[in-house]
C-alpha positions as CSV (number, residue, x, y, z in Angstrom):
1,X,-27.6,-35.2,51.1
2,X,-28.3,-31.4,51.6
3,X,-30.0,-29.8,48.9
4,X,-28.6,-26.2,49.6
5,X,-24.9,-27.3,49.2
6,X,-25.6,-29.0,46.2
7,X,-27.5,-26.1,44.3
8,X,-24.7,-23.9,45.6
9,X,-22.7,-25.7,43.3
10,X,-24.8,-24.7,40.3
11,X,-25.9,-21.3,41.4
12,X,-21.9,-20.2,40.9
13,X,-22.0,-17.4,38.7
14,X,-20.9,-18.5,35.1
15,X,-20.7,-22.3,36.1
16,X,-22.7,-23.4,33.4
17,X,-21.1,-21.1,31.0
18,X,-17.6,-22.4,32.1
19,X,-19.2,-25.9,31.7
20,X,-20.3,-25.3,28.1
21,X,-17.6,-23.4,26.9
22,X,-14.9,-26.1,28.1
23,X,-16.9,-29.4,27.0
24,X,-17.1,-26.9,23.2
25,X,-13.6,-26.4,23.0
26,X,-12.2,-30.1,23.9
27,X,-14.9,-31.9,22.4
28,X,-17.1,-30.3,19.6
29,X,-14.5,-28.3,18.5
30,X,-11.7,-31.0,17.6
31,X,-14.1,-33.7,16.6
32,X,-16.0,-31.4,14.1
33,X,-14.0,-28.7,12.5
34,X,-15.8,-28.6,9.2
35,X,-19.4,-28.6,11.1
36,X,-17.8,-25.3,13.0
37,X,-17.0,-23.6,10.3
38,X,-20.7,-24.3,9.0
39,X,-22.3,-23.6,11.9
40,X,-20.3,-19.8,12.0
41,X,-21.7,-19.3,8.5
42,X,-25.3,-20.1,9.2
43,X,-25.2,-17.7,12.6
44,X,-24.2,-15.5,10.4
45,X,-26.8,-15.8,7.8
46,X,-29.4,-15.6,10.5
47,X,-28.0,-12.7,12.0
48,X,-28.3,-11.1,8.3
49,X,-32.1,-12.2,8.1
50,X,-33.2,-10.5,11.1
51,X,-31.2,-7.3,10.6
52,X,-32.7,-7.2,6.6
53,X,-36.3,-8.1,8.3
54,X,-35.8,-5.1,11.1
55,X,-34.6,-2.6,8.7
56,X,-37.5,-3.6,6.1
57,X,-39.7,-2.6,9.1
58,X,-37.8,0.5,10.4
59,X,-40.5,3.2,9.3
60,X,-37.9,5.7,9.2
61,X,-35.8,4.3,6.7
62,X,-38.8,3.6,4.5
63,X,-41.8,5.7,5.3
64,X,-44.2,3.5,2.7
65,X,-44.2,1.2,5.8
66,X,-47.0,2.9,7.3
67,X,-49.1,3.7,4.3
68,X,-51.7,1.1,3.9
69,X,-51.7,0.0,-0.1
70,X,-54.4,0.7,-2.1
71,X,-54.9,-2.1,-5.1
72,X,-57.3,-2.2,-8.1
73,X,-59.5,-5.3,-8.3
74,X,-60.0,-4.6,-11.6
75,X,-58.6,-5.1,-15.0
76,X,-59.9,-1.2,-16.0
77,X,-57.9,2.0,-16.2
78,X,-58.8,4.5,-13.4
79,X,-59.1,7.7,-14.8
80,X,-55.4,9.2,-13.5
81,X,-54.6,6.2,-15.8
82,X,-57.0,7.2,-18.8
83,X,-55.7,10.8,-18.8
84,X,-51.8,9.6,-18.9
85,X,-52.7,7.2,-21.7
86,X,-54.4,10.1,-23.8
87,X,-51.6,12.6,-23.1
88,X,-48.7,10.1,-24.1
89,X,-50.6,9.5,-27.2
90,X,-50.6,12.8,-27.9
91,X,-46.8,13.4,-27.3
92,X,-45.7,10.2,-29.1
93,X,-47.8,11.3,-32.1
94,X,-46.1,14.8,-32.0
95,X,-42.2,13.2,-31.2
96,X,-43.4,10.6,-34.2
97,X,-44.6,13.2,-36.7
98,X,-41.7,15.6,-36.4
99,X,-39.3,12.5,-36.8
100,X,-41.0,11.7,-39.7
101,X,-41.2,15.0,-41.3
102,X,-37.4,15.6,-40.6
103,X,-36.6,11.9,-42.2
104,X,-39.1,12.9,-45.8
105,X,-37.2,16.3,-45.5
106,X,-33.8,14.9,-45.6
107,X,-34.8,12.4,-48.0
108,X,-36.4,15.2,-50.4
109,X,-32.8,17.1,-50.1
110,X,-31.2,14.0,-51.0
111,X,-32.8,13.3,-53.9
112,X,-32.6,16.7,-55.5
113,X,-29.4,17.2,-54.6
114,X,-28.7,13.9,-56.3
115,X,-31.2,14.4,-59.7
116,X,-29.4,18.0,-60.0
117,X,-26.1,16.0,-60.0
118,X,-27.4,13.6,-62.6
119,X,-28.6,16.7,-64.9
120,X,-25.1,18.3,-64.6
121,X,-23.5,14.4,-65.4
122,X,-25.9,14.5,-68.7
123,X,-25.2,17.9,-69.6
124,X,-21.2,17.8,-69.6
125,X,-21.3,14.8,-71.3
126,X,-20.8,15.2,-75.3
């Protein structure tokens, strides 16, 4: 048998592709409609994977790609850290004071207004 008439055969273009797609669609596709269908939804969760995993990577979509991460190995504060702590302190005390003052102050009006109400109460009755 010649070897050159028989690769010939195979060297056709899109043989194979002919091959594959017929053998698909008159035996794998009728046999196994159900795996189909599953097999479409995992090609298209792979193809989801890799396009989440390329943009994640795409530097111009997120520039914090290229920065190298810096992390404490330590359970201490650095002092950025110290200095935020000490100026919230200092603005929650404020915020928390003025609340508190404009709560007693309300309160104060409330009660005199309500002891002057008592005193005029007593002093209309007979």
């Amino acid at each position: 048998m010649d070897k050159t008439s028989s690769s010939s055969i195979f060297e056709k273009k899109g043989y194979a592709k002919t091959k594959i797609s017929t053998f698909y669609h008159k035996v794998v596709k009728p046999a196994f409609p159900e795996a189909i269908t599953d097999i479409k939804i995992l090609h298209g969760m792979t193809a989801l994977e890799r396009r989440v995993k390329h943009e994640i990577n795409d530097a111009s979509l997120y520039p914090e790609v290229v920065k190298v991460a810096q992390v404490r190995r330590s359970p201490e504060l650095c002092p950025e850290e110290h200095a935020f702590l000490v100026k919230r302190k200092q603005h929650v005390g404020n915020i928390s004071r003025n609340i508190l003052d404009s709560i007693r102050k309300t309160y104060i009006q409330t009660m005199y207004q309500q002891s002057r109400l008592v005193a005029v109460v007593e002093a209309s009755e007979p």
